[in-house]
N, C-alpha and C positions, 0 to 999 in steps of 0.2 A: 487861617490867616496868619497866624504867630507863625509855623511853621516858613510857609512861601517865604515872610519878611527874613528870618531868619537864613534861609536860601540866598533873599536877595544881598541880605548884608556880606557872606558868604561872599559871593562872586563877586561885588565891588572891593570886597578887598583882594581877594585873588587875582583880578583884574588890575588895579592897580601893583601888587606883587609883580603882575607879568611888566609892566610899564618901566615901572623902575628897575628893574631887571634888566630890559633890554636897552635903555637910556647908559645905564650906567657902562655897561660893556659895548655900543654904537661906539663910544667917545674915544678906546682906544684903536677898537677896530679902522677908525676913518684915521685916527693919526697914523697908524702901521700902515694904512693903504695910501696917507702921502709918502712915508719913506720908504715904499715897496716901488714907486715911481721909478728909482734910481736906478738906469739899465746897467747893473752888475750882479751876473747871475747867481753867483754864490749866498750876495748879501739878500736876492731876491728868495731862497731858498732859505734861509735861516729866519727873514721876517714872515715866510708861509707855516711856519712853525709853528710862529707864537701866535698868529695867527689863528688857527685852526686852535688852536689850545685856547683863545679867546671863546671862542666859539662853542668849543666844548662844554667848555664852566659858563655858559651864557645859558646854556641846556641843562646842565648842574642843577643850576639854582632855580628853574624853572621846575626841575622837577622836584625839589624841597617845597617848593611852592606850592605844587600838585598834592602833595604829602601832606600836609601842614595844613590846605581849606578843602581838600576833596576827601570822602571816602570810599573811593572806586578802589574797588580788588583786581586784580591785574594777574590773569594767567595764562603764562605765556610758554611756547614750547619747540625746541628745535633750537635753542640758540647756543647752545654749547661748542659747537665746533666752527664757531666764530672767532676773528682776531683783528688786530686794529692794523696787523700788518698783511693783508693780503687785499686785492683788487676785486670789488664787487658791484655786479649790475642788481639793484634792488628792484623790485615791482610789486603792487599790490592792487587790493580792489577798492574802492573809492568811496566814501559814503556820505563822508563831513569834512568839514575843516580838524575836529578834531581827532579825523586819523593821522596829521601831520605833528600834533601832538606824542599820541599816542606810537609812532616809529621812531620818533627822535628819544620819547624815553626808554622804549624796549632797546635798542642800538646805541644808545649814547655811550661810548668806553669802551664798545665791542666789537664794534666795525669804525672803517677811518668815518667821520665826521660827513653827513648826508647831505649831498648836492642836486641839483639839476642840470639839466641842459636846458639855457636859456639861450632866445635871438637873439642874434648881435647887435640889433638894432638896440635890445635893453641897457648895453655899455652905455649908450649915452643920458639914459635915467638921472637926474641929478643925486649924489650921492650914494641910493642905491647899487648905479650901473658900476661907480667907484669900489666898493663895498664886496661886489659877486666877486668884481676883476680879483680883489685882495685875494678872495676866500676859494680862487680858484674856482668858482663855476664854470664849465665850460661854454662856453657860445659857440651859438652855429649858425653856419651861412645855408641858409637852404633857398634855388632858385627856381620859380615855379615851371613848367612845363611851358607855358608862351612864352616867356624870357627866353628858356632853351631854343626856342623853335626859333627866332630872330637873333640868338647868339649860339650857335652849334659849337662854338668852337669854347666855352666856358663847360658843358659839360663834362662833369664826376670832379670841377672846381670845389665847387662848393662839399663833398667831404674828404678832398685833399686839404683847402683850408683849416677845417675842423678837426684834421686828422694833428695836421701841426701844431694846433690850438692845444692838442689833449698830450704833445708829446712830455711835458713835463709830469706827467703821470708815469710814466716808463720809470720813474725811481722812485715817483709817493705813492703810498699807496691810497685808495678815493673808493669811495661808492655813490656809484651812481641814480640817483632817485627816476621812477617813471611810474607814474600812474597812466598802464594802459585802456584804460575807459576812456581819459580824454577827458571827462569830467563827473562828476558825485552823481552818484544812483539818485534815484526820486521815480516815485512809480510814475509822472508825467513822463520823464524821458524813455522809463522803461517801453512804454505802451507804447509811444512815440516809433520808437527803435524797432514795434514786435518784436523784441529782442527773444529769440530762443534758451535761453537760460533764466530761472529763476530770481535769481538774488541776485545777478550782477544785469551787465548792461554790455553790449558789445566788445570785444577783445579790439582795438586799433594797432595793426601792426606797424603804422611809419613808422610812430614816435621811436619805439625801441629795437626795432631794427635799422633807425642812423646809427640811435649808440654804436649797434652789436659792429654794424658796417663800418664805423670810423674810429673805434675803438674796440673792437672782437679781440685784438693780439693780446692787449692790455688789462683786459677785465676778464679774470680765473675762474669765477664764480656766479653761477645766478641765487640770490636769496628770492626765492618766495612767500609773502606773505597776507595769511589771512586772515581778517583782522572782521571779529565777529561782536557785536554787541546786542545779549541777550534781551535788556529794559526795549529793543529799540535804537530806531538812529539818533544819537543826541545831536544836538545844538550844541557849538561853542558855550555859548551863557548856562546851556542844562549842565556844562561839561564842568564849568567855574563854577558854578553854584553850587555843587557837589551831589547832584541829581543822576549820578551815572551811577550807578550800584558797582556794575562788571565788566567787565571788556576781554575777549579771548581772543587770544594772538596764533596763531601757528606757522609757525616759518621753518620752510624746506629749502639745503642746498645743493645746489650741483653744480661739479664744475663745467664750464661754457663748452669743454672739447667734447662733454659727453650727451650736446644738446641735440646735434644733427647727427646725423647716419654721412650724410656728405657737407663739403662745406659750400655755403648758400649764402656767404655777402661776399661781396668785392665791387668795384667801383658800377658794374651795370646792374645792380639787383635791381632798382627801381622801375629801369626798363626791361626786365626779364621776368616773364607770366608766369617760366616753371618755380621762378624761385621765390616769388612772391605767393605760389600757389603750397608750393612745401611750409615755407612758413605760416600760411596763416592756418594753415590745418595743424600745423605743429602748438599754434596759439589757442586756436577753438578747443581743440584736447586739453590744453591745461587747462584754462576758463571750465570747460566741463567739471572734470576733478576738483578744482576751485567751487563749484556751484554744487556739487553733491558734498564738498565739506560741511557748507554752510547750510544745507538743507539738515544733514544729520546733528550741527550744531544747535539747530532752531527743535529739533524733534528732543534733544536731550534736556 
């Protein structure tokens, strides 16, 4: 009973740590993203700066925070030939909310500052959609197949739009967040999926082949990682209360030119079966490798 209470005291303050954390650096970030309004490119470039440096130390002190009420050991490998100045597509496998913790602190200082590809429609989120615009997320227009069918002539629009959305990455350097599962493992979905691998859940090749399609020139690098926890899946709340003992990371790079044998995006990948079909076999083999990590993880 002492124990648990002592837990719970734990994560209510850690919880409140994360709170005032992110209150406290919101307030700059939304003033930089009214003065980032101002259509003059250069000043738009120098307030993405401080920006992104907002952000960094918003992760900073989040993970002081981590340090100060968790006693979670943290071993993590492969991240040495990492830099804050090169362009990278990230990917991992899914399990909690607290693997979004857990990559922001392995990555924080060592690659650029971790984004998504968010719908366009999110821009208009109040505040929020303000907030991505600032910090550089990129949006995408993506238009479904019966849209196409009664407007042919929009066709491979929607990632020439996104293509231009991401041009200002051609001088910053970004990496790109995707979790290809699509969403957090749970043996319901597992079962759900008959998913053919153990510990993960289906590979979903859209999501990260718009990246690769509307951004391949631009991102050098794929990191992969796999991100293991021995106690079991935690909870957020197990995660703050400092109920997590370990967490094992392993992260593998390669650069993007060394992923295909040919090259397999350009504006019709979506309607092209061979190229859709290369890819997801090129995806199901890593997912494999990925799923026999984490078997020999669990056996160790």
């Amino acid at each position: 009973m002492l124990k648990q209470l002592g837990h719970n005291i734990i994560g209510t303050v850690s919880v409140i740590g994360y709170f005032v954390n992110t209150v406290f650096w919101c307030i700059p970030i939304f003033c930089l993203s009214l003065l980032k309004v101002i259509p003059i490119s250069p000043w738009r470039k120098f307030i993405s700066h401080i920006l992104d440096g907002c952000a960094t130390n918003w992760i900073t002190l989040n993970n002081v925070n981590q340090n100060m009420t968790g006693r979670t050991r943290f071993e993590v490998a492969g991240i040495d030939q990492l830099s804050v100045n090169d362009w990278y597509l990230v990917i991992a496998n899914h399990q909690s909310w607290v693997d979004i913790l857990i990559l922001q602190r392995v990555f924080n200082r060592r690659i650029p500052f971790l984004k998504f590809f968010l719908k366009k429609e999110l821009i208009w989120v109040p505040f929020l959609g303000l907030a991505w615009w600032a910090l550089d997320f990129p949006f995408m227009r993506r238009y479904s197949k019966s849209f196409l069918a009664k407007h042919p002539h929009l066709k491979g629009k929607d990632l020439e739009t996104t293509r231009r959305a991401c041009e200002k990455f051609r001088y910053k350097p970004v990496s790109v967040m995707n979790f290809i599962e699509g969403t957090r493992f749970t043996p319901a979905k597992h079962a759900r999926q008959n998913s053919p691998f153990t510990h993960l859940l289906k590979p979903r090749a859209g999501g990260v082949a718009f990246v690769l399609s509307s951004m391949g020139s631009q991102l050098h690098k794929l990191v992969n990682v796999t991100i293991y926890y021995p106690g079991g899946i935690p909870s957020f709340w197990d995660f703050v209360c400092g109920k997590v003992d370990q967490v094992r990371v392993q992260v593998s790079v390669t650069p993007v030119a060394d992923l295909f044998k040919e090259k397999v995006f350009h504006n019709d990948y979506f309607d092209d079966p061979r190229q859709r079909a290369v890819f997801q076999q090129w995806l199901n083999k890593l997912w494999q490798d990925k799923d026999a990590q984490l078997s020999q993880f669990n056996t160790q």
